[in-house]
C-alpha positions in Angstrom: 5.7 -31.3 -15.1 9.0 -32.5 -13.3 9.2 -30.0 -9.9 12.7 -28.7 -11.3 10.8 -26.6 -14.1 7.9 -25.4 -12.7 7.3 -22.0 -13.4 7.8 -20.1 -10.1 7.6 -16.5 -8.7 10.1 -14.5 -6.7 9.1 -10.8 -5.3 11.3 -8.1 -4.5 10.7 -4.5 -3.0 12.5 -2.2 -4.9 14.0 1.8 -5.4 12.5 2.9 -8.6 13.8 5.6 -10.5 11.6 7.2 -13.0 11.9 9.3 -16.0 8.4 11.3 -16.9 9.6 12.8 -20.7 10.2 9.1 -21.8 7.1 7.7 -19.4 10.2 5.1 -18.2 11.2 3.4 -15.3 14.3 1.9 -13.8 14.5 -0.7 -11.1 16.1 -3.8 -9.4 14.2 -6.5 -9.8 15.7 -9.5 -8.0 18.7 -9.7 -5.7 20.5 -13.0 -4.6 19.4 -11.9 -1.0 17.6 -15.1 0.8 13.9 -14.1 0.2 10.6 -15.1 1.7 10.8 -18.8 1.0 14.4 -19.1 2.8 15.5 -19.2 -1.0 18.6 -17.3 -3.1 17.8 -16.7 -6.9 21.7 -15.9 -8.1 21.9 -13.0 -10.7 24.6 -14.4 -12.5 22.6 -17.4 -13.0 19.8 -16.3 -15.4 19.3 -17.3 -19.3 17.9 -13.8 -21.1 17.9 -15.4 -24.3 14.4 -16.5 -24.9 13.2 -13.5 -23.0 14.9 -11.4 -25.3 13.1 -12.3 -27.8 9.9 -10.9 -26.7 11.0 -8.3 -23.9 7.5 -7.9 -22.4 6.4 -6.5 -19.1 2.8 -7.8 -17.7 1.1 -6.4 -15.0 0.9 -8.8 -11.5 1.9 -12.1 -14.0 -1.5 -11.7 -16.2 -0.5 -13.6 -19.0 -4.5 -13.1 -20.9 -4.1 -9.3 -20.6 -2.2 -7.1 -22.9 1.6 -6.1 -21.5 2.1 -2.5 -19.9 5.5 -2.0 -21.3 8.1 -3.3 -22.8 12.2 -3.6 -21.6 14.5 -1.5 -23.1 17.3 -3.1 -21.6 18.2 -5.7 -18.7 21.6 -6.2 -16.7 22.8 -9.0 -14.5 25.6 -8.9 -11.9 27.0 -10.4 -9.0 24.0 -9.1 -6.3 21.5 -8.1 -8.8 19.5 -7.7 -11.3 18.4 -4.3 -12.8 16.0 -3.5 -15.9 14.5 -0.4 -17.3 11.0 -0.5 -18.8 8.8 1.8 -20.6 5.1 1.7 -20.7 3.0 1.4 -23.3 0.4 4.0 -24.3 -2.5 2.8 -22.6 -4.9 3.2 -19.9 -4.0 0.5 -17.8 -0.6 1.4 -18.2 -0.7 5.3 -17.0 -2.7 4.4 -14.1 0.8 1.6 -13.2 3.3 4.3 -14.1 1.6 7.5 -12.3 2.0 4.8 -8.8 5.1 3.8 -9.1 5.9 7.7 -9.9 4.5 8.6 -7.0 6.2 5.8 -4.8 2.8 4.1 -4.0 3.9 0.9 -5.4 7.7 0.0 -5.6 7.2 -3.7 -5.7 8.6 -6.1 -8.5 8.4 -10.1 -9.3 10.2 -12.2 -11.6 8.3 -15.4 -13.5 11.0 -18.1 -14.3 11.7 -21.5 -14.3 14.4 -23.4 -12.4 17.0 -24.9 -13.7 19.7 -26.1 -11.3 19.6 -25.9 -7.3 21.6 -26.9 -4.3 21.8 -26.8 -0.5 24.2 -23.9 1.0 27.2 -25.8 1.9 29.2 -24.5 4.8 31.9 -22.8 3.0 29.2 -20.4 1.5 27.5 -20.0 4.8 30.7 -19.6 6.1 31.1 -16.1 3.4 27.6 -15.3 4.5 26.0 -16.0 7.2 22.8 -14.9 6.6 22.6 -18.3 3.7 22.2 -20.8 7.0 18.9 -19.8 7.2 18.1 -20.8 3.1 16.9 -24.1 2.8 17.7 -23.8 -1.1 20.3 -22.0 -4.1 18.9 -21.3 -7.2 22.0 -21.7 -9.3 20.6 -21.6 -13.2 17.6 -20.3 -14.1 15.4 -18.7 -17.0 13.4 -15.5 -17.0 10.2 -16.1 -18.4 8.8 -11.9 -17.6 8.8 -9.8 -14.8 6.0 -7.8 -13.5 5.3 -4.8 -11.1 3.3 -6.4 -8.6 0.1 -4.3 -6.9 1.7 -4.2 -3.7 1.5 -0.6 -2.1 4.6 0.4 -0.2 2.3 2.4 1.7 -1.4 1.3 1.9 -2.9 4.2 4.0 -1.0 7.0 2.1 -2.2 5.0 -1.5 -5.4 5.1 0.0 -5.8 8.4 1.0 -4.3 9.7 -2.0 -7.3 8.1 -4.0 -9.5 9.4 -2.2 -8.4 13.2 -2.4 -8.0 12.5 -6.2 -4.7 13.4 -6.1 -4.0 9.9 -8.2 -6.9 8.4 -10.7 -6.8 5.2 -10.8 -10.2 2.9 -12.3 -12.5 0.8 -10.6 -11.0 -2.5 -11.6 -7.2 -1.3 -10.3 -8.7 -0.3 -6.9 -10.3 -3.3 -6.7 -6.4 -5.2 -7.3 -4.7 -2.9 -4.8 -7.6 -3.5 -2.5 -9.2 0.1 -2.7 -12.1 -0.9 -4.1 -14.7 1.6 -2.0 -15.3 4.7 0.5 -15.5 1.4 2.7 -11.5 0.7 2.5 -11.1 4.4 4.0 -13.8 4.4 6.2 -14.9 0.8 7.5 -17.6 1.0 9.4 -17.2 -1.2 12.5 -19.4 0.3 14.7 -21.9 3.3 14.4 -22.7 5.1 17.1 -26.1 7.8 16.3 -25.5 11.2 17.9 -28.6 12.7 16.8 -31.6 13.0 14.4 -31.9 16.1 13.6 -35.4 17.6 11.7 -37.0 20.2 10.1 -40.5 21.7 9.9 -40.6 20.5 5.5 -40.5 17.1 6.5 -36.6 16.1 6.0 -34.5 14.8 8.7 -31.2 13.7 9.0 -28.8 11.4 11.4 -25.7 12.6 12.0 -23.1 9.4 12.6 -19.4 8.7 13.7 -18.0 5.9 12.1 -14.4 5.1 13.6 -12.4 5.1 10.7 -9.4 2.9 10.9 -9.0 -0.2 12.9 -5.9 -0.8 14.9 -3.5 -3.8 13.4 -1.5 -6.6 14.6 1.3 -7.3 12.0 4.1 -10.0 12.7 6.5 -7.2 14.0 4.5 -4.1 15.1 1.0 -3.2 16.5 0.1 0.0 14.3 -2.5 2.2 15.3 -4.1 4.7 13.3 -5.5 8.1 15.1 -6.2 10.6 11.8 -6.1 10.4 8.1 -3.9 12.7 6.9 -1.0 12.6 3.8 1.9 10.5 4.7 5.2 12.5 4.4 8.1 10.4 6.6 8.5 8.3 8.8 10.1 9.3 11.9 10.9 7.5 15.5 8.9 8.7 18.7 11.6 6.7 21.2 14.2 4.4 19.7 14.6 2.7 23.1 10.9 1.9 23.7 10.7 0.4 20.0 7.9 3.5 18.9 7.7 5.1 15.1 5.5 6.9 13.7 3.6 7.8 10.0 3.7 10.9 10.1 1.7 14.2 7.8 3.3 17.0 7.3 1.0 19.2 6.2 -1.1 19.0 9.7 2.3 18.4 11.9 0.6 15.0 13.2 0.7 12.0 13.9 -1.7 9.8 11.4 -0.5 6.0 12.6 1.6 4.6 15.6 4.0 1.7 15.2 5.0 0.1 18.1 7.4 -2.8 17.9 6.5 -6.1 19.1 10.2 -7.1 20.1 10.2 -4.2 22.3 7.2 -6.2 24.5 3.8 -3.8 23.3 0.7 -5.4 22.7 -2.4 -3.4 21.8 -3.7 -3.1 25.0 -0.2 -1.2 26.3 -0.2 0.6 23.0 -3.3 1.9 22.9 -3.0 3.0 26.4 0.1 5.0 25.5 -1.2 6.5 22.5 -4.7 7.6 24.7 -2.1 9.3 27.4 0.2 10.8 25.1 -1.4 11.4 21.8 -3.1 15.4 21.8 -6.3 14.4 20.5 -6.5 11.3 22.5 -6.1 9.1 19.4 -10.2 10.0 18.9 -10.6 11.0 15.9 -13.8 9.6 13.7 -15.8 10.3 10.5 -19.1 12.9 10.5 -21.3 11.4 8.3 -25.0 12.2 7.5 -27.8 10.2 6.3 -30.4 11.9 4.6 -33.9 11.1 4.6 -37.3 12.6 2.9 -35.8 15.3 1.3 -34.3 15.4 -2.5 -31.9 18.4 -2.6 -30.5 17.5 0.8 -27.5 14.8 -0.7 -26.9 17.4 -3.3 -26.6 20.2 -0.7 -24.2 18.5 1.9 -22.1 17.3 -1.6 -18.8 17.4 -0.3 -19.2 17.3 3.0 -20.0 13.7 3.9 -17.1 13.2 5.7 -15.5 15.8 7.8 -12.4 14.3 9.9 -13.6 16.3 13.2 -13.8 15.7 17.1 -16.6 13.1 17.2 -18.3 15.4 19.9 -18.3 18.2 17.2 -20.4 16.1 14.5 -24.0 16.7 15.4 -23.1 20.8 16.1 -21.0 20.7 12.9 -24.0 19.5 10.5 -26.4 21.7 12.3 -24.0 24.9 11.8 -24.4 23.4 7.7 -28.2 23.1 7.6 -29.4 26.2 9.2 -26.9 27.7 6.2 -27.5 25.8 3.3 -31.5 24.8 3.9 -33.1 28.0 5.5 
């Protein structure tokens, strides 16, 4: 297949607007800003007409699966390109609307094919600058679908919200937005035994901290998570030292530090600042228990698993639980 008409892919973050009595959504899903591959996809430049004709949406491009929705309309202009979509009456399709509803996912992409193309010439970098940096002008093109994309615009607060059930969402779908176990939440790197505590019946127990959340180096900020808490806003710690913050509202904390890489930190720098400035130290792990020789115990502890407490706490924390629930 000649390059020119090969079926490509274009992503866009967008602001979703949704409607629950119609189970609708509306969003922008392209712009003619220069994206990812130092490209411009011009609004005013897309064919509709066979799209039209079968106005499906597909989840993440999966042409074998059955569509999640269908468009209701589509609009181009100048900068962009807008479409609202409602979703079928499916599964699959309520677990994709109750994200983006929530604003765990507000990511779009448009399948198309190219159809004519140029170099930015100086007279259009000359209107806008930022086009000097585009290697490539997609003048004329055809949308073939779009599709929400499993993105999540915030990973820790989608993760944490499955996990409190506040959203369902199945097996396979955690799997997609890379949820797919306790594991995601709570990696166990390292595992350091407090104690082994017994008991005269002949069960026993280790109590364990497992740190749950390993610091990360993006291309732009070191971020480093010290609780698990739900994401409310995002607020800035010291604009002049390049330092954000996730922060949950519900506790008044701090659940993960960003520390902007143009501003000089590394991880060593930033996680000595967070250990001299955050209140708990930025220690803050997973109790966990592992019971042994004793069939009600599991059943007993249900629900308490995982405590987010001082590490030093753990081993007098599931003590304080046995004596209660045992004897």
């Amino acid at each position: 297949m000649p390059e020119e008409i090969q079926k490509q892919f274009k992503q866009y973050i967008a602001k979703v607007d949704t409607d629950d009595e119609d189970r609708t959504l509306t969003a922008v899903i392209s712009t003619d800003a220069v994206d990812r591959d130092d490209e411009v996809l011009k609004p005013l430049g897309v064919d509709f007409d066979s799209y039209l004709k079968n106005p499906i949406v597909l989840w993440a491009h999966d042409y074998h699966s059955p569509p999640i929705g269908k468009t209701l309309w589509i609009t181009k202009s100048r900068t962009k390109i807008t479409a609202k979509m409602k979703f079928a009456d499916t599964p699959r399709a309520e677990e994709i609307y109750q994200l983006y509803k929530g604003k765990y996912l507000n990511a779009f992409s448009v399948g198309f094919l190219s159809k004519e193309s140029h170099r930015p010439e100086p007279k259009e970098i000359e209107k806008r600058p930022e086009l000097s940096r585009a290697r490539n002008i997609i003048d004329k093109w055809e949308l073939l679908e779009y599709s929400p994309v499993p993105v999540p615009a915030n990973p820790e607060a989608l993760a944490t919200a499955v996990k409190t059930k506040e959203i369902t969402v199945s097996k396979e779908l955690q799997t997609e937005l890379g949820l797919e176990d306790e594991e995601t939440f709570y990696p166990a790197v390292e595992t350091n035994e407090i104690v082994e505590y017994g008991h005269e019946d002949g069960w026993a127990l280790k109590a364990l901290v497992i740190p749950r959340l390993k610091p990360e180096e993006t291309e732009n900020y070191i971020r480093l998570p010290v609780r698990d808490c739900k994401i409310t806003a995002t607020i800035s710690i010291s604009a002049k030292e390049g330092i954000k913050a996730l922060y949950c509202g519900k506790v008044k904390k701090v659940a993960t530090y960003l520390f902007s890489k143009e501003k000089g930190w590394t991880m060593a720098k930033a996680k000595a600042w967070v250990k001299e400035h955050d209140s708990d130290k930025g220690i803050d792990g997973v109790c966990a228990v592992k019971p042994k020789k004793h069939p009600k115990l599991k059943k007993s502890l249900k629900g308490k698993l995982h405590r987010h407490i001082d590490p030093n706490e753990c081993a007098e924390y599931l003590v304080k639980i046995l004596k209660g629930r045992m004897n």
